[in-house]
Every structure is written in structure tokens, then in C-alpha cells.
VEXTIPA-815322 format. One line per field, with one value per residue (C-alpha): x, y, z; residue number from 1; residue in one letter. Coordinates in steps of 0.25 Angstrom, whole numbers. Layout:
BEGIN
x: c(X|...)
y: c(Y|...)
z: c(Z|...)
pos: c(NUM|...)
code: c(A|...)
REM end
This chain:
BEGIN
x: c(-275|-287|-299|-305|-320|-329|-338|-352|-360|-371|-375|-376|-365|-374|-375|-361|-357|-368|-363|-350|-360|-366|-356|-349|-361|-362|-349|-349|-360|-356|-343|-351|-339|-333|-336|-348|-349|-337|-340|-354|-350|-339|-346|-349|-334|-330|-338|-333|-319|-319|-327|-322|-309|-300|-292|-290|-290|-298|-291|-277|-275|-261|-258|-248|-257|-269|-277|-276|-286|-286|-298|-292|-304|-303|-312|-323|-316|-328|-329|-317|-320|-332|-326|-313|-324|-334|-323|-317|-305|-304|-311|-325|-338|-337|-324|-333|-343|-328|-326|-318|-317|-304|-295|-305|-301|-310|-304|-310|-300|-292|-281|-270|-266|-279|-289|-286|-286|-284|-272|-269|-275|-282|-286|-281|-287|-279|-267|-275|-274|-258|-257|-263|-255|-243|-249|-251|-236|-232|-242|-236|-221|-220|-227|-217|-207|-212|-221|-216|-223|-234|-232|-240|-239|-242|-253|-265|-272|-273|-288|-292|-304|-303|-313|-312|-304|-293|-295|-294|-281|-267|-262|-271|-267|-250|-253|-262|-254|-240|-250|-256|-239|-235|-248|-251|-260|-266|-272|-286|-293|-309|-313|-325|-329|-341|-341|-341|-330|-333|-336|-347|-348|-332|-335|-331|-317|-314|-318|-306|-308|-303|-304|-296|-287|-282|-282|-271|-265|-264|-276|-284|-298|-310|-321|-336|-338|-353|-345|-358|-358|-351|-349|-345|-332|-330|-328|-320|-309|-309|-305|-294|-286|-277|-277|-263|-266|-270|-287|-296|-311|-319|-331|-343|-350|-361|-355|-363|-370|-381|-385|-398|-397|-383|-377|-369|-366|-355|-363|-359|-346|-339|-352|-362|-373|-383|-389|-404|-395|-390|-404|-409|-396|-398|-413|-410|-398|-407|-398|-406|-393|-390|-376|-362|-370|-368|-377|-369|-370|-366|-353|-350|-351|-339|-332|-320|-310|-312|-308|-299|-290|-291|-285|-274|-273|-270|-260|-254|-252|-247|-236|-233|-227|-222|-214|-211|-206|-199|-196|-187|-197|-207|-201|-196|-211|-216|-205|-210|-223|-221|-212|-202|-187|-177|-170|-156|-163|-156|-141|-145|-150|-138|-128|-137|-134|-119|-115|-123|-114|-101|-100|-103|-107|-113|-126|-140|-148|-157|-143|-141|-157|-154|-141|-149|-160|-152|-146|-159|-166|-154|-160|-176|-180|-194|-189|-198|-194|-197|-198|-207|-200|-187|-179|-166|-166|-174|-164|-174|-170|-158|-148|-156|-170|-180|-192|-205|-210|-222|-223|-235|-233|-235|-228|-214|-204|-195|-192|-193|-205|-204|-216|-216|-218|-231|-226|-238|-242|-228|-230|-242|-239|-227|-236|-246|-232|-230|-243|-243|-231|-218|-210|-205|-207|-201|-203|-195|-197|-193|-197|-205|-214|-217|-228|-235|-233|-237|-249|-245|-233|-245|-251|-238|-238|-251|-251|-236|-232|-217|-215|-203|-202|-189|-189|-177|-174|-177|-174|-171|-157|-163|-159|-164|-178|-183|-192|-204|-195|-187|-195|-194|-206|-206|-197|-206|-217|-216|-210|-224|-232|-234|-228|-218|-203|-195|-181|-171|-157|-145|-135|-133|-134|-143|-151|-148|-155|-167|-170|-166|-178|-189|-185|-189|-199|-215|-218|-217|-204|-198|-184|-178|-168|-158|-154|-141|-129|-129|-115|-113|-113|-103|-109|-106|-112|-122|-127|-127|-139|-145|-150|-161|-167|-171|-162|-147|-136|-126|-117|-116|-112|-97|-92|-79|-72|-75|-79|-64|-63|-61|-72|-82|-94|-95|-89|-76|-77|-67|-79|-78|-92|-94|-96|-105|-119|-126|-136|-143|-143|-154|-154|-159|-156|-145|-146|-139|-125|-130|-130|-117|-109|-115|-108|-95|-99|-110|-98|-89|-101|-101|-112|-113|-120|-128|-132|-143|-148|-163|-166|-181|-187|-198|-189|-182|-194|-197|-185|-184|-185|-171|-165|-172|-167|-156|-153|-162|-158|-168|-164|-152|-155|-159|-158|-163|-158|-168|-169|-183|-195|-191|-204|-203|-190|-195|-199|-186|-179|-190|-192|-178|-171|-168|-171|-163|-172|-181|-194|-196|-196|-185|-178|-172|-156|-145|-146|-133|-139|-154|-147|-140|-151|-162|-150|-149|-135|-124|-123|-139|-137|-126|-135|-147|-139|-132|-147|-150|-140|-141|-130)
y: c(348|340|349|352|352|340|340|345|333|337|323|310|302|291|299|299|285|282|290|279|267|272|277|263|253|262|259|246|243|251|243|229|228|232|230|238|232|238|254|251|247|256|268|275|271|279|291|292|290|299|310|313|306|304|316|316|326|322|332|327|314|312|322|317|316|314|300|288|278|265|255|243|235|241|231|243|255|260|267|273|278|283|290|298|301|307|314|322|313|313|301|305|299|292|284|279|274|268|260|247|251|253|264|269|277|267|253|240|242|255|258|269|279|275|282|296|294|280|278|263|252|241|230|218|219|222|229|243|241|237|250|257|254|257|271|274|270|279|290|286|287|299|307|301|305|320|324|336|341|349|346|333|332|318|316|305|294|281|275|261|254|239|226|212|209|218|212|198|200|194|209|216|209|213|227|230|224|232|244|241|239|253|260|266|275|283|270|268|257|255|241|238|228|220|205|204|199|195|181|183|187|187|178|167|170|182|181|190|200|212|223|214|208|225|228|217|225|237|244|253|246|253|241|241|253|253|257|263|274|286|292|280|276|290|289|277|285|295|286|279|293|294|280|276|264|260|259|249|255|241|246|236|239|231|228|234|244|250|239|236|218|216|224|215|203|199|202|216|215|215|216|228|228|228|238|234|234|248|254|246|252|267|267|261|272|283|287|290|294|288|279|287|298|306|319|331|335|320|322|336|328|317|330|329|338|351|345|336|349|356|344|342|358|357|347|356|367|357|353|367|369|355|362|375|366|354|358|346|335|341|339|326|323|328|320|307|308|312|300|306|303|312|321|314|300|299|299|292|280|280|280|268|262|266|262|248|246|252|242|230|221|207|206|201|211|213|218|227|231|235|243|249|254|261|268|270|275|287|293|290|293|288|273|265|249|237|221|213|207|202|215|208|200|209|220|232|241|249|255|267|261|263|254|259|256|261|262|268|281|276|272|277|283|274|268|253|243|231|224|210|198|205|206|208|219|225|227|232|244|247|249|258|266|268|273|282|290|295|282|273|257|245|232|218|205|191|190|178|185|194|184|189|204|201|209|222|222|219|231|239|237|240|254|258|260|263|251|241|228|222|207|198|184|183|170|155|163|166|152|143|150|140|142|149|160|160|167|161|166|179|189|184|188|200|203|201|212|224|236|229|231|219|220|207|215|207|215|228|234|231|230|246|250|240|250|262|257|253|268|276|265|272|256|246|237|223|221|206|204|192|187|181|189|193|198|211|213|223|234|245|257|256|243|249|259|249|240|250|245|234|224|227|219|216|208|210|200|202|207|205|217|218|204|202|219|221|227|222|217|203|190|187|180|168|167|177|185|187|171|169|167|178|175|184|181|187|188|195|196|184|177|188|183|168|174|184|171|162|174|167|151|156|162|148|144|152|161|176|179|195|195|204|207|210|216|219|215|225|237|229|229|242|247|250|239|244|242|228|222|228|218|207|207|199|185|183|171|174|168|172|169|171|162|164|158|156|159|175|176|169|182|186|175|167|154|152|156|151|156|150|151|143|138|130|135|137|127|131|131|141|149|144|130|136|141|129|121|128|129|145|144|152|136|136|149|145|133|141|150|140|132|147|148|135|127)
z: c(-611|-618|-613|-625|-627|-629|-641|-637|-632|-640|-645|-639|-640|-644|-657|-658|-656|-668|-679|-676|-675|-689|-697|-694|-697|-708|-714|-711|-719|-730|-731|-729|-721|-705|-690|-687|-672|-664|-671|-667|-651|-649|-653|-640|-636|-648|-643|-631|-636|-649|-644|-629|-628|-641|-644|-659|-671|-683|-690|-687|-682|-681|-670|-660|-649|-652|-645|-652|-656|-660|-664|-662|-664|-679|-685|-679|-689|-693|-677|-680|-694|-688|-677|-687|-696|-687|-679|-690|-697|-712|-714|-721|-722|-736|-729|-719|-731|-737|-724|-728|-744|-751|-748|-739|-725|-717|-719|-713|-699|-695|-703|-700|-710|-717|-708|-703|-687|-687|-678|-680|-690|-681|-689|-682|-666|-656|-661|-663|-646|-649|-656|-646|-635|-644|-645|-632|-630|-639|-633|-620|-624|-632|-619|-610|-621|-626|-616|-608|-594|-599|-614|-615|-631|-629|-621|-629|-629|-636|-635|-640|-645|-645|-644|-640|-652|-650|-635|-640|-649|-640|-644|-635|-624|-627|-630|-618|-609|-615|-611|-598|-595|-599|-595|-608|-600|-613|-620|-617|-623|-625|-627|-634|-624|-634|-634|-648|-658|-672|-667|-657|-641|-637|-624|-630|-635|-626|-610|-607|-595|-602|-592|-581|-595|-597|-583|-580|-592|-583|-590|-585|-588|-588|-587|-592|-599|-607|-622|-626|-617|-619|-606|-601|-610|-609|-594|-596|-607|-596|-585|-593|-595|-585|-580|-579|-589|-602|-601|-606|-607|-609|-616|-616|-629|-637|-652|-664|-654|-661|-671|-668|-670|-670|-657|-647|-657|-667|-680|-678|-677|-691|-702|-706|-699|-712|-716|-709|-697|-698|-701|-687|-682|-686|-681|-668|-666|-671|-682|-694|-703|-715|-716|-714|-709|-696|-692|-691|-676|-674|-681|-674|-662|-666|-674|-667|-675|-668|-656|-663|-667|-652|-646|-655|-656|-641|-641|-651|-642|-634|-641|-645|-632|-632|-644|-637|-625|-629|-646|-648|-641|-649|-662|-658|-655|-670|-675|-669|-671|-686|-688|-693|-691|-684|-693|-689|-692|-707|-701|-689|-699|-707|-693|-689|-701|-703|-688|-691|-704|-696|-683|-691|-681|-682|-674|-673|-681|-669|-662|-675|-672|-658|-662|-672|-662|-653|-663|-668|-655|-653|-665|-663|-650|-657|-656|-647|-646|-639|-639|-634|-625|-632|-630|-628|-639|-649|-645|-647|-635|-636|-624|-624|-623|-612|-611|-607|-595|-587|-572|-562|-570|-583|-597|-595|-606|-616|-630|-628|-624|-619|-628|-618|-627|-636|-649|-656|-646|-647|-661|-662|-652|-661|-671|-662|-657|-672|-673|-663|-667|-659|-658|-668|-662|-664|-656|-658|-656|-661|-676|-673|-664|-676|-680|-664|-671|-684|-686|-678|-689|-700|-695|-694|-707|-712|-702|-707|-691|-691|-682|-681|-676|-672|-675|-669|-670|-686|-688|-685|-681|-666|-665|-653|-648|-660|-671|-662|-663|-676|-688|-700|-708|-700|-708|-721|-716|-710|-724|-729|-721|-731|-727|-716|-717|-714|-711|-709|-708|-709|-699|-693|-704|-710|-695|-693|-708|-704|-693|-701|-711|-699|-695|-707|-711|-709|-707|-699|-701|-694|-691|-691|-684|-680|-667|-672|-676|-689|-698|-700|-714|-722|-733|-741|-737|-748|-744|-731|-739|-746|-734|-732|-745|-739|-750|-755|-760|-748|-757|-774|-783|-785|-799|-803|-800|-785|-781|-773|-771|-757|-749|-759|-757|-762|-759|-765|-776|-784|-796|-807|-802|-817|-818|-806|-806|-798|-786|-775|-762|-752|-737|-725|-710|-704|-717|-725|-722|-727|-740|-738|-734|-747|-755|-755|-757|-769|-776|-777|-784|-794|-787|-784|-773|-771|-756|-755|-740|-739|-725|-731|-742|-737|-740|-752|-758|-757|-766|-780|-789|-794|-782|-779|-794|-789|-778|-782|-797|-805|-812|-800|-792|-777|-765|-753|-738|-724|-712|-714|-725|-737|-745|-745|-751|-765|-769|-771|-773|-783|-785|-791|-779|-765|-753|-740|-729|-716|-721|-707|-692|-685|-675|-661|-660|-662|-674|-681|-681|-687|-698|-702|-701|-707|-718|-718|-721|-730|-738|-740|-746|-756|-758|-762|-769|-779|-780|-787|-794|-800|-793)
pos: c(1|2|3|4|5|6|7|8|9|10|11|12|13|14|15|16|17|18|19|20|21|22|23|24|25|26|27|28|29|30|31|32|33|34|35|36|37|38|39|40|41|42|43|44|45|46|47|48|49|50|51|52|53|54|55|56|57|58|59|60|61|62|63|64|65|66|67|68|69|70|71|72|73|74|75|76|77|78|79|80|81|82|83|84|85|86|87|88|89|90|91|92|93|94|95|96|97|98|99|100|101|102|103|104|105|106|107|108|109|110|111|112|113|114|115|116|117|118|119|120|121|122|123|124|125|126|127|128|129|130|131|132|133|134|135|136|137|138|139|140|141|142|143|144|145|146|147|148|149|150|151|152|153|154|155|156|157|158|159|160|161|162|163|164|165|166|167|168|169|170|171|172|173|174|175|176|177|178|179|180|181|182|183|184|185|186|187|188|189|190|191|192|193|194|195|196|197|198|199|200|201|202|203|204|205|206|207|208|209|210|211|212|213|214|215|216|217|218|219|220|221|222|223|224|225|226|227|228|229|230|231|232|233|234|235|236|237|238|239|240|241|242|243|244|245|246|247|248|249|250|251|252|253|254|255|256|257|258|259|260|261|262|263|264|265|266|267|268|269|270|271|272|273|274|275|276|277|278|279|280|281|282|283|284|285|286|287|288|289|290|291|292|293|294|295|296|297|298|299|300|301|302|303|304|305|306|307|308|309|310|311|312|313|314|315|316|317|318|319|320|321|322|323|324|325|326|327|328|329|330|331|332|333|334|335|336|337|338|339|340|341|342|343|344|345|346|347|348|349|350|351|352|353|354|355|356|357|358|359|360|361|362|363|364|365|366|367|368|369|370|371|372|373|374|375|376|377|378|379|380|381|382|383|384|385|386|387|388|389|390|391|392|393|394|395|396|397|398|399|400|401|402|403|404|405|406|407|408|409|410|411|412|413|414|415|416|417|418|419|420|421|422|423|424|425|426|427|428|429|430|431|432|433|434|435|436|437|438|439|440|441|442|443|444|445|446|447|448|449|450|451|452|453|454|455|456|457|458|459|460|461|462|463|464|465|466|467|468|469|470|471|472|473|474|475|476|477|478|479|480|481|482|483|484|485|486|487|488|489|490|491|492|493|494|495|496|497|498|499|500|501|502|503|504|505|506|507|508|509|510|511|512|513|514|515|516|517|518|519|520|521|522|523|524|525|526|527|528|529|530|531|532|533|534|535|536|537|538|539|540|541|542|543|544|545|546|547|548|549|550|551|552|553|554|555|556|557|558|559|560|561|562|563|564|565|566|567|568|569|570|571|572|573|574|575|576|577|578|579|580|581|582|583|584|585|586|587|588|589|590|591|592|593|594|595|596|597|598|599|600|601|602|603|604|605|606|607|608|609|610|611|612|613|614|615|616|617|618|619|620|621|622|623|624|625|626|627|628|629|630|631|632|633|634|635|636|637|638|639|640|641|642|643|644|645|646|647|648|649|650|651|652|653|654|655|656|657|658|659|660|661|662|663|664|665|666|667|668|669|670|671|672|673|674|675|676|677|678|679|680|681|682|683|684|685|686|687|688|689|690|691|692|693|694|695)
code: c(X|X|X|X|X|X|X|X|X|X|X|X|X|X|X|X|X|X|X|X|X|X|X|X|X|X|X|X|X|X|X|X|X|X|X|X|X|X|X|X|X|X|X|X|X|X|X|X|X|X|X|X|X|X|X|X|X|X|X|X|X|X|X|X|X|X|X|X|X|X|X|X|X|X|X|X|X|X|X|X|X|X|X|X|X|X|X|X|X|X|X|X|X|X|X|X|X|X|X|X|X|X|X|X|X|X|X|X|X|X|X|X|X|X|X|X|X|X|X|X|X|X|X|X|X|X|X|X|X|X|X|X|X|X|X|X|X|X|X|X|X|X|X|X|X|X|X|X|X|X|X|X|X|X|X|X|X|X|X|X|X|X|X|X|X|X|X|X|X|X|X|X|X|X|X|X|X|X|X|X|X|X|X|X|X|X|X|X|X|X|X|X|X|X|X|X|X|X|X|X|X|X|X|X|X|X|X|X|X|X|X|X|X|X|X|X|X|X|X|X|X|X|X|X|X|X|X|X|X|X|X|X|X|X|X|X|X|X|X|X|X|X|X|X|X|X|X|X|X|X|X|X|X|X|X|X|X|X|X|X|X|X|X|X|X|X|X|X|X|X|X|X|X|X|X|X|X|X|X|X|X|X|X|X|X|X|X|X|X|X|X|X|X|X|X|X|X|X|X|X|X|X|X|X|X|X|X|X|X|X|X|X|X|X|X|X|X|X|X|X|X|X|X|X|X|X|X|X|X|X|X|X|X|X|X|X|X|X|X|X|X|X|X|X|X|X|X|X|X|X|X|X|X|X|X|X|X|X|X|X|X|X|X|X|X|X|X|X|X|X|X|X|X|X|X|X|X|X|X|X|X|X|X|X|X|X|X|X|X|X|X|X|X|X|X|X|X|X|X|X|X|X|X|X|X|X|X|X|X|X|X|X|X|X|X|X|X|X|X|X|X|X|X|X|X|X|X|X|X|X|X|X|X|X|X|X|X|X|X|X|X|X|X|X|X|X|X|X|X|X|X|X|X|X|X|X|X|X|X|X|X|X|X|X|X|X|X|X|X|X|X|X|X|X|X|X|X|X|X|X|X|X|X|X|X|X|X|X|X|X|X|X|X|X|X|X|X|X|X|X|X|X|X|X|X|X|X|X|X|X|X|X|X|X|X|X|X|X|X|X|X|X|X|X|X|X|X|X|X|X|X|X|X|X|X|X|X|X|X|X|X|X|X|X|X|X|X|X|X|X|X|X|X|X|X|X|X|X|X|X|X|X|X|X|X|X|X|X|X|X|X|X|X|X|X|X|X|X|X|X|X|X|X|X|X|X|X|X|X|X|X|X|X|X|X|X|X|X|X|X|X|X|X|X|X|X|X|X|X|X|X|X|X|X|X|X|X|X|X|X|X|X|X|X|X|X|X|X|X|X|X|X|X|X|X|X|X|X|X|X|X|X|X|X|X|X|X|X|X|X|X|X|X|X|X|X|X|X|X|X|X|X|X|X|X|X|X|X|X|X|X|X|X|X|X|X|X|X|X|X|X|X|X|X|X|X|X|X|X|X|X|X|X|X|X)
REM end
């Protein structure tokens, strides 16, 4: 189904593995900026790769099945600039000369959604490896899942580039062993075996034995492989289809090939050359061309568009018979790979939600999660979940969930993956799922262990990935496990990642519409949840509406007229409200009934008491400045209510407010007692709250 024909051999691939080693000195230069050492090593691995191996179109890059390809070690860009230049994607010349500037196309590490044909953004080493594997899950599931006999509309690759850095970083080791267990056959890796980090020859600080290392992994390894010649990688990317197994291709390559003094050592690692350098440089390759230019008959060589459109235009034709065949499965397939939500998604939500608000049961939120997923799951097939490794107490799997498992045939179908304890790994294959399209994933662990996940949920949300990450155990309220486990500053900061949405719900309810936004979010979100029961908390049906805006009133200040009417929705009251003094009262998560339960004490004192629940300041923050002055009046005293550091919530409280919250680590007994003692008590509230007001 591939035979389509090779590009005419009708110039050295020498020749070709040089227009890459000079546009990329030559940008590099130009910027004063970049790695020119890895672009310059890796060039005849790119050849072999990009010209004889990796099917892609230039001219579309985001058809389902092309081949993925990720540079995990990013810090070498300027290769794969290059190489999308040279083979045809919208990425002209004048971006090459913009490398590393403003708002150019060509940033200082791969950046997705920035580039054309960039498939993930690999800045910080290793997790461009994560992400692959997470793709070559997802290629791996959705065949088992769409892929009818004789219609294989799913049927690619996911290649990898990676150096001793990526090899080096703790995540490598999580992610290639997750894919060594599922034998994620399609994912085949070339390791730019050099020596050479930014600090000098690596046997100092890295003495590992890779190829027996990925071996014990269950990889397929392909050992000594001279990266600098052609025919040879390419007999080894030929060995590694059909293998069974994930591959390693270690690639011995001298770093900086080409540079006349500084091949083979550190120097050339991350700084120009100079420009004397690169005039030895182009006379000792006999390239006489000026910089950022490429002879013509060298550029129809790596043209890859015309072949680019024939391999897409045959799985085309391919997937017209799917169509003809199997027309639901292949709506269902455009569907997922468009993102899209099903056309019955909207009453689906508003059931979820209504059934939550309906049985008003009192549960851990993590208990409201689980209920929330299976109902989710009936109506997206698209739901992939997982833990790593704390299943039973994050309570991500559903009745109807199927883990994935492989056996001597290979990856087998499901919807759930059991992580093991690799947190970081874990999320950062979410993210390479989300990237690959067809499933929507989400992962949990124990918020404290976000801290081993932080930077896969930075880079969730710097790419955008439609990722969730299930977070149980959000507080000192886990109880005896002890402070190693209890998050305190956790919620915090996650609320300070740019572009994350952090949701801390307080019941069912409130737990369903966190889901129902993580859903139809195009972004990462986290979802903090609690171990211990949690009230159930009545509404009317429009608070029920306004939960999704991320911060509503849950309880008003009472007027006069309908502060003892039946069914309302503030506390009885004894004070004339007219004569109260007025306050606001802000909480999330379990600490939302503190503040429901100081409603009654403030009012003897003379105090009305707004209780505004604030699932996510990220969503809250979002709205209308109508709606927050409409919740958070200004010149009402404030107080603010989280097991969790107190810092953050001076931004809405100010300086004349309080916050009730832990500025300490946890201890280790049951949570009742924790609470009491670090004083997060429905009296600490009413103590705050009269401290405000003046008391």
C-alpha cells in the first residue's frame, strides 16, 4: 500500500545531508544564538529518515495518518527547520534567517501550533520521547479500534530523534519502559549516540549501557549503527518495521560533523560557530554557496511534496472504502480526529449535571469524579483513563472500562492504562495522546505527586493539549499517610501555570460540571479532588448554571423579605439584615461547608455572611468583569477559606481581609483531628470573619 516511487538518486546523499548542516550553522550564526552541534551530527540520520522512510505531506500536515516525528532532543530545531523547509512545508527561507527572533516561525526549541509540521513542542529533554510514546498508543488503539480487515485506515509510524540528554532525564526511563510493556510496535527511535553534553565527554556523568538498558525494556535494539552513513541507518529503519517491539537505532555520530576545529567536542554544542569557522566549514565540504542558499537540483532532490500528496491521496482512496464499508465507524473516526464533540454531547452534559444535582449524595469528590466518568464514557467513546498506579484510591476506571494490555500478539484493545507509579511519564504521554488526536485522556494520581508531573502539565499548557489530570487526596484531609502526601501548596501553584484550569469542586455537583468544563475545554485542565466525604450541597437550578463560570454566589446576604421564607436560600436570620454589617466569605473544595456552617454564628454577631464557592479561579477569572463585581462586590470585607497556603488568596482578599488557611506541613493522624489542629475550623472562620469586620 506504500509502494510509491523513490525520488531519483540522482545526487549524493552527501549533498543532501549538507544543505541541512548549512542552513543550520547559518541560522545559527545569524541569530548569535542556538545549537548548532546536533543538526550538524544528525544530518545523515535526517536523510535517511526524511527522504526514504517518513511518510508525510508538506502540503497538509495534519492528515490522520501520516508518521509522526518528534525531535526530542529540541535544543537541535535548526535540523528540523531545515528539513520542513527543504521538504516543502510553509516555512520560507526569510523564517530560517528569523531563527530565534520575535514572533518568528522558527523559535529557539520546537513549538507546536507555531511551526507548520511541528508535531509536539520539545524544550525540556525527554518528554518529546514521552510524547511520542503517547502517540504511538494512540496509533496503536485507534487501529485496533477503527481498523477493519482489509481497510487499514490507521496504519503509521511514530519516529524519534533523541540524545544522551533525553537519555539522561528519569522520564525516559518511565516512558520507555510503559512502551517496551505494551510493545508499541510502530515507535522506532534513533539515538544520536555522541558523547557529548553541554559540559564535556559524557563518561563522566553517564556510563549507562543503553542498548542492554532498552533491551530489558523489551526494545527491539539495533546496536552500532555509523549515523553518518546513509545506507546504513537506512537498513537499520528497515529492520525495525515489522519487529514486534518498539526499536532503538543507537546511531554513533561525531557532534558538529563538518566543522573543520570543533567536531567531537563540547564547543559545538550550543554556540555559533564563528563566522571564520564557517568559511573553514564550507570549503572543507566544497559548498561554495553563499548563507541560506541551497542549489536548485539540491532542493528538487529533498522536494518532498509530490510524493507527499500520492501517499496521502492513497490513503485517501483508502479510507473512501472504509466509508463505503463501515459509514458509521468512519464518521465516528473524522469526528475524533477533528475534536469535535458528539452531536448529542449538549443533553448529555446537562443530564450529567442534573442527575448529580437530583441524587444528592455526600461523597468524596473523587467518588463524584468516578460517577461522573462513567457517565461520561457512555457518551464518548473517545475517553481514554488511567492512574499510575493508584486506581483504587483515584477511582479513575469505571464498570465498563477495559485496561490495555499486550500479550505475544502485540498492544491489545481498551480504554484504561494502568501508568505504574511514573507520574511524570504518565502525563506526559497524555499530553502525546492529545496530540496525536482520536482519544480524549486523562490520568490521576495523588495531588502531591503533581510536583513529579509538574513540567508535562507546564507543557500541557504551553501546547494547549486537551489533557486532564485527575488529582485526589488534595489536602491535609487524606489524613494519616502524613505530610509527604498532603499538598498544601500544591492547588496554589498549579493555579499559577498560564493557561492551566484548575478546578477544586466542592460536591457532586459541582465535581460533575468540573468534568463537563475539562471536556469542552481545547486545554489542559486539573481536577482536585478530596478523599474524605464531602456534604452534598442544595442549589437552585440557576446556581446549578452558574458553577461553570468558575465563581457564584452559593449563599446571598438575606434581605428582609425573604431571609426566614421557606426554601430560601440564606440562613435564618434573628438581626434585622438591614442592620448587619455585610461580609464575603470565599471557599473551594472540602472547606466550602466551613464557611456554609459560620453563616448562622456570624449572624448573632451582627454579621452577614455572602458564601461564594470558587471551584476555579482560572475559569473565574475568565468572566466578564460584570459578572466578577457581581460576586466579589468591591469595598465588602472578604475572607477567604482553603486547607492550603494562604499567600494566593490575598489577591482577592487584600491586605484587609483574612484568609483561614495551612502555612505549615501537614502531620500524620486522622483527618478530623488535622483539621482541628491546624485550626481549619467553622470557629476559625467566624473568628476571621469578625477580625474583618471589626469585632
Amino acid at each position: 500500500m506504500n509502494a510509491i516511487a523513490e525520488p531519483s538518486p540522482a545526487l549524493a546523499p552527501e549533498l543532501m545531508a549538507n544543505a541541512l548542516r548549512m542552513l543550520a550553522v547559518d541560522a545559527v550564526q545569524q541569530a548569535n544564538s542556538g545549537h548548532p552541534g546536533m543538526p550538524l551530527g544528525m544530518a545523515e540520520i535526517a536523510v535517511a529518515l526524511w527522504s526514504r522512510h517518513l511518510r508525510h505531506n508538506p502540503r497538509n500536515p495534519d492528515w490522520p495518518d501520516r508518521d509522526r516525528f518528534v525531535l526530542s532532543n529540541g535544543h537541535g530545531s535548526m535540523l528540523l527547520y531545515a528539513l520542513l523547509h527543504l521538504t516543502g512545508y510553509d516555512l520560507p527561507v526569510d523564517e530560517l534567517k528569523r531563527f530565534r527572533q520575535l514572533h518568528s516561525k522558527t523559535p529557539g526549541h520546537p513549538e507546536v501550533g507555531v511551526t507548520p509540521g511541528v508535531e509536539t513542542t520539545t524544550g525540556p529533554l525527554g518528554q518529546g520521547f514521552a510524547n511520542a510514546v503517547g502517540m504511538a498508543l494512540a496509533e496503536a488503539l485507534l487501529a485496533r479500534e477503527f481498523n477493519r480487515p482489509g481497510h487499514p485506515i490507521v496504519d503509521h509510524y511514530t519516529y524519534v530523534f533523541l540524545g544522551d540528554g533525553c537519555l539522561m532525564e528519569g522520564i525516559s526511563h518511565e516512558a520507555a519502559s510503559l512502551a517496551g510493556t505494551l510493545k508499541l510496535d510502530k515507535l522506532i527511535v534513533l539515538y544520536d549516540d555522541n558523547g557529548i553534553s553541554i559540559d564535556g565527554h559524557v563518561e563522566g556523568w553517564f556510563a549507562d549501557d543503553t542498548p542492554t538498558r532498552f533491551a530489558s525494556y523489551g526494545w527491539n535494539v539495533v546496536r552500532d549503527v555509523d549515523g553518518h552513513d546513509v545506507e546504513a541507518v537506512d537498513r537499520a529503519i528497515d529492520s525495525a518495521h515489522g519487529a514486534g517491539r518498539p526499536t532503538l537505532i543507537c546511531c554513533k555520530t561525531v557532534i558538529g560533523r563538518g566543522s573543520p576545529t570543533k567536531s567531537g567536542t563540547h564547543d559545538v554544542h550550543g554556540a555559533p560557530l564563528g563566522a571564520a569557522e564557517i568559511s573553514a566549514m564550507r570549503e572543507a565540504l566544497g559548498w561554495p554557496y553563499p548563507p541560506f542558499v541551497v542549489p536548485d537540483d539540491v532542493r528538487a532532490q529533498w522536494d518532498a511534496t509530490v510524493r507527499g500528496a500520492e501517499f496521502e491521496a492513497q490513503w485517501a482512496q483508502r479510507f473512501a472504502s472504509y466509508r463505503q464499508h463501515y459509514p458509521r465507524e468512519a464518521a465516528e473516526f473524522e469526528r475524533r480526529m477533528r475534536g469535535s464533540l458528539p452531536e448529542s454531547w449538549a443533553a448529555a452534559a446537562r443530564m450529567i449535571v442534573h442527575t448529580a444535582n437530583g441524587a444528592g449524595q455526600s461523597v468524596a469528590t473523587r467518588k463524584a469524579s468516578q460517577q461522573a466518568i462513567e457517565a461520561l464514557a457512555a457518551t464518548l467513546p473517545e475517553l481514554l483513563g488511567g492512574s499510575a498506579d493508584l486506581t483504587g484510591s483515584n477511582l479513575t476506571d469505571w464498570p465498563a472500562s477495559v485496561t490495555v494490555r499486550a500479550d505475544e500478539s502485540g498492544l491489545q484493545g481498551g480504554n484504561y492504562v494502568h501508568f505504574g507509579v511514573r507520574e511524570f511519564g504518565m502525563s506526559a504521554v497524555l499530553n502525546g495522546v492529545a496530540l496525536h488526536g482520536g482519544y480524549l485522556p486523562f490520568g490521576g494520581t495523588f495531588l502531591t505527586f503533581s510536583d513529579y508531573a509538574r513540567n508535562a502539565l507546564r507543557m500541557a499548557a504551553l501546547m494547549k493539549t486537551r489533557s486532564v489530570f485527575v488529582f485526589t487526596h488534595d489536602s491535609i484531609g487524606l489524613g494519616e499517610d502524613g505530610p509527604t502526601h498532603q499538598a498544601v501548596e500544591h492547588a496554589a501553584s498549579l493555579r499559577l501555570i498560564p493557561g492551566l484550569v484548575v478546578w477544586r469542586p466542592c460536591d457532586t455537583v459541582e465535581t460533575a460540571q468540573a468534568w463537563i468544563g475539562a471536556v469542552e475545554r481545547q486545554g489542559p485542565s486539573c481536577l482536585l479532588l478530596s478523599r474524605q466525604t464531602l456534604p452534598f450541597v442544595t442549589r437552585s437550578d440557576e446556581q446549578v448554571g452558574a458553577i461553570a463560570r468558575g465563581g457564584y454566589v452559593l449563599r446571598d446576604w438575606p434581605s428582609a423579605s425573604t431571609a426566614n421564607e421557606p426554601g430560601s436560600s440564606a440562613a435564618p436570620q434573628t438581626v434585622n439584615p438591614a442592620s448587619m454589617r455585610r461580609l464575603i466569605l470565599i471557599a473551594t473544595g472540602s472547606e466550602v461547608s466551613l464557611a456554609l456552617a459560620a453563616i448562622e454564628p456570624l449572624a448573632e454577631k451582627g454579621i452577614s455572611a455572602r458564601v461564594v464557592s470558587m471551584p476555579s479561579t482560572s475559569v473565574f477569572e475568565r468572566q466578564p468583569q460584570g459578572w466578577r463585581d457581581a460576586v466579589l462586590p468591591r469595598g465588602v470585607p472578604r475572607v477567604a477559606v482553603e486547607a492550603g497556603v494562604s499567600a494566593y488568596w490575598r489577591q482577592y482578599v487584600g491586605f484587609d481581609g483574612a484568609v483561614v488557611g495551612i502555612d505549615t506541613f501537614g502531620e500524620s493522624a486522622p483527618a478530623a483531628a488535622l483539621f482541628t489542629h491546624f485550626n481549619l475550623t467553622t470557629q476559625a472562620v467566624v473568628d476571621a470573619a469578625c477580625r474583618v469586620a471589626g469585632d
